[in-house]
N, C-alpha and C positions, 0 to 999 in steps of 0.2 A: 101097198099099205105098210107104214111104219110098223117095225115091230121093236129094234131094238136101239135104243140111245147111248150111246159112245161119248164120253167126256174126258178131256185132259184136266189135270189138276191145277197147278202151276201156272196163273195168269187168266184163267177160267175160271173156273169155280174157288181159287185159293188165290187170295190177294193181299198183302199186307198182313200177312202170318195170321189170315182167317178168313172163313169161309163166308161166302156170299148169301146171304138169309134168304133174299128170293130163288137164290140158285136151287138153294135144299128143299124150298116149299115147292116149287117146281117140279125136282125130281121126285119126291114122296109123294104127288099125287100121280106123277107118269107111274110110277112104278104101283102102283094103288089101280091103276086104270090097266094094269097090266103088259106095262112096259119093260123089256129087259134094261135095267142100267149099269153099264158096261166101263169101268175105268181104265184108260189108256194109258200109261206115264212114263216117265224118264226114271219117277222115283223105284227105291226098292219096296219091297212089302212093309217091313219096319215102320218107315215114314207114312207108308196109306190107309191101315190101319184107322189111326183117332180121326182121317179125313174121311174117309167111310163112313165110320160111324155119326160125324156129325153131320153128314148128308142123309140120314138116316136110309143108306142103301148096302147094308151089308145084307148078306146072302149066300151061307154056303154052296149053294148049287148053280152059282152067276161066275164065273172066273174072270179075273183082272186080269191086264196088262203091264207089265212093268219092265223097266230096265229097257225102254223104248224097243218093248218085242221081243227082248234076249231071257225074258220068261212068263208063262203065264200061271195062276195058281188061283186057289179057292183060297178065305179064310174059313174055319167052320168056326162053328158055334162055342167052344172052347177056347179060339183066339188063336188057336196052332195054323200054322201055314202047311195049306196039300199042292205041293208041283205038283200041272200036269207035266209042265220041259219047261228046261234052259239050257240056255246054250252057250258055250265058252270058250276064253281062246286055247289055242294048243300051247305046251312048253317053248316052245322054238319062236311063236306069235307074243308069247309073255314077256320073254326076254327082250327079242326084237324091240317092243315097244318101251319097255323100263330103259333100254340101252341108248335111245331117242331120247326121251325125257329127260334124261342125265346130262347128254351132249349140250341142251339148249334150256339147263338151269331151270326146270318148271317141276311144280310138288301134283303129285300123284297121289289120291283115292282111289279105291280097286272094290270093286264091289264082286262076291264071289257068288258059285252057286248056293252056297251056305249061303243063307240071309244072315247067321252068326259071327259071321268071320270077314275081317276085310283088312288090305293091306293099302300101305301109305310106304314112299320111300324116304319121307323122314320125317324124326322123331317130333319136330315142329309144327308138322303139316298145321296149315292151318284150316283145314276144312275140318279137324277131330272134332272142334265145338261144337258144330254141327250134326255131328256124329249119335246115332241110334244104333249102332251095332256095339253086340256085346264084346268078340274079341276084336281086335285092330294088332296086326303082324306088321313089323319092318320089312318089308323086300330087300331077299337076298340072294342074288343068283347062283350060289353055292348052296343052297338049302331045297327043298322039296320045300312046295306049297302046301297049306293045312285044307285048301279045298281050290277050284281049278277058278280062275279070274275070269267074268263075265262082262264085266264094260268096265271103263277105266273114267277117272274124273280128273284133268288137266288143266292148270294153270298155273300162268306165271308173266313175264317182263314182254308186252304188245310184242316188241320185234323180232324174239327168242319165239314166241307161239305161233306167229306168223309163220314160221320157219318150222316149225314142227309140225305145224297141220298142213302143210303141205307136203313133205314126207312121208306123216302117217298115210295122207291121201293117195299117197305112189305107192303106199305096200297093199291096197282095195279093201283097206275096213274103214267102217262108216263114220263119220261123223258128224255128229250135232252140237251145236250151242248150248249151254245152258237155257233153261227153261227161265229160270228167276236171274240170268245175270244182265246188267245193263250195258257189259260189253262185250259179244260173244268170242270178238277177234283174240280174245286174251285168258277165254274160259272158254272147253270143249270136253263133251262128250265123246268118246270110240266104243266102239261095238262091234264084234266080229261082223265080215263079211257077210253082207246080204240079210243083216238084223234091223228090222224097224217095225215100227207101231203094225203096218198094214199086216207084217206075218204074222206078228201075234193077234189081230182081230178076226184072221182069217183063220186060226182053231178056232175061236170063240164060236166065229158066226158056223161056222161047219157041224162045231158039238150040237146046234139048235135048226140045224138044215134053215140055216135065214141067207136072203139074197143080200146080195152089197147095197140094191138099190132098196131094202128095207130096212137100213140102217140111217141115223140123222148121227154125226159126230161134229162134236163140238172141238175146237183148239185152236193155238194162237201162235204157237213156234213151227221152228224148222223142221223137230222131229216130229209134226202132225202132216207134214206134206205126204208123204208117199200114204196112207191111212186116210186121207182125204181123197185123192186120187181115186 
């Protein structure tokens, strides 16, 4: 028997910078019928928030997926974020990967354990627009971090990224494509070692003693494969 519903955002339920209307009627009556529903995403808390909300499935006592696994958390009823984990890379891993990026000319988002705080390695970057975090730090390998880096956001010139996600791929952290880019070869997610969707649903489903085979998830990208599985 069904019990709990897993949905990606990005491509799923969020299409054209807004949410699917059957999608939402949908999940408010699963969840009405006493369905868990469960969001799985690439994004950070930040951004899942007003998608939540308009899916009308927010639920202090339901924990999401974010950061394709590399954290799970509750909102409550205040709008504050409660981590249960995240996970990040070490100093030595941080560098390692900025010092890559640099080599093969590509800009850098960094998403931290702080949902507050997040670093870019220049002042240009063009993903800030896009940006829902309140501070945003230059990376600087002579400075200490203001909080430890959790997944990293990469792009830049097709045949320079090419080159670099095959590198990153020889140091064994993960990598996914954008969720929303129409060319992944040129935009990529990384994610510590052995981080994906499936280990962050696998506290969810654990907190609620539910089997994998009593789970339905929905998704459409590369970071939905091993969670599918």
């Amino acid at each position: 028997m069904i019990k709990m519903i897993v949905i990606d955002i990005d491509g799923t339920v969020y299409q054209n910078n807004k949410i699917n209307k059957e999608d939402a009627i949908a999940l408010q009556k699963a969840k009405e019928q006493g369905f868990k529903v469960v969001i799985a995403t690439g994004r950070s808390s930040t951004t899942i928030y007003n998608v939540a909300q308009q899916l009308g499935i927010l639920d202090e006592n339901i924990p999401f997926v974010a950061q394709n696994g590399g954290q799970v958390f509750t909102f409550q009823d205040n709008g504050e974020v409660k981590i249960h984990y995240s996970v990040n890379f070490d100093s030595n891993q941080t560098q390692t990967i900025f010092e890559l990026v640099e080599q093969h000319n590509a800009e850098a988002f960094c998403f931290t354990i702080n949902e507050e705080i997040a670093y870019v390695n220049s002042e240009n970057n063009p993903f800030l627009k896009y940006n829902e975090t309140e501070n945003v730090y230059l990376y600087k390998d002579s400075q200490s971090l203001e909080a430890p880096i959790s997944k990293f956001m990469l792009f830049g010139e097709r045949d320079n990224m090419l080159q670099l996600k095959l590198k990153i791929k020889n140091h064994g952290f993960e990598i996914y494509s954008f969720s929303f880019s129409s060319d992944p070869k040129q935009n990529i997610e990384v994610n510590p070692s052995g981080i994906n969707k499936a280990k962050g649903l696998e506290y969810v489903i654990n907190k609620f003693d539910i089997k994998p085979e009593e789970v339905i998830y929905f998704g459409d990208s590369e970071n939905d494969l091993e969670a599918i599985k």
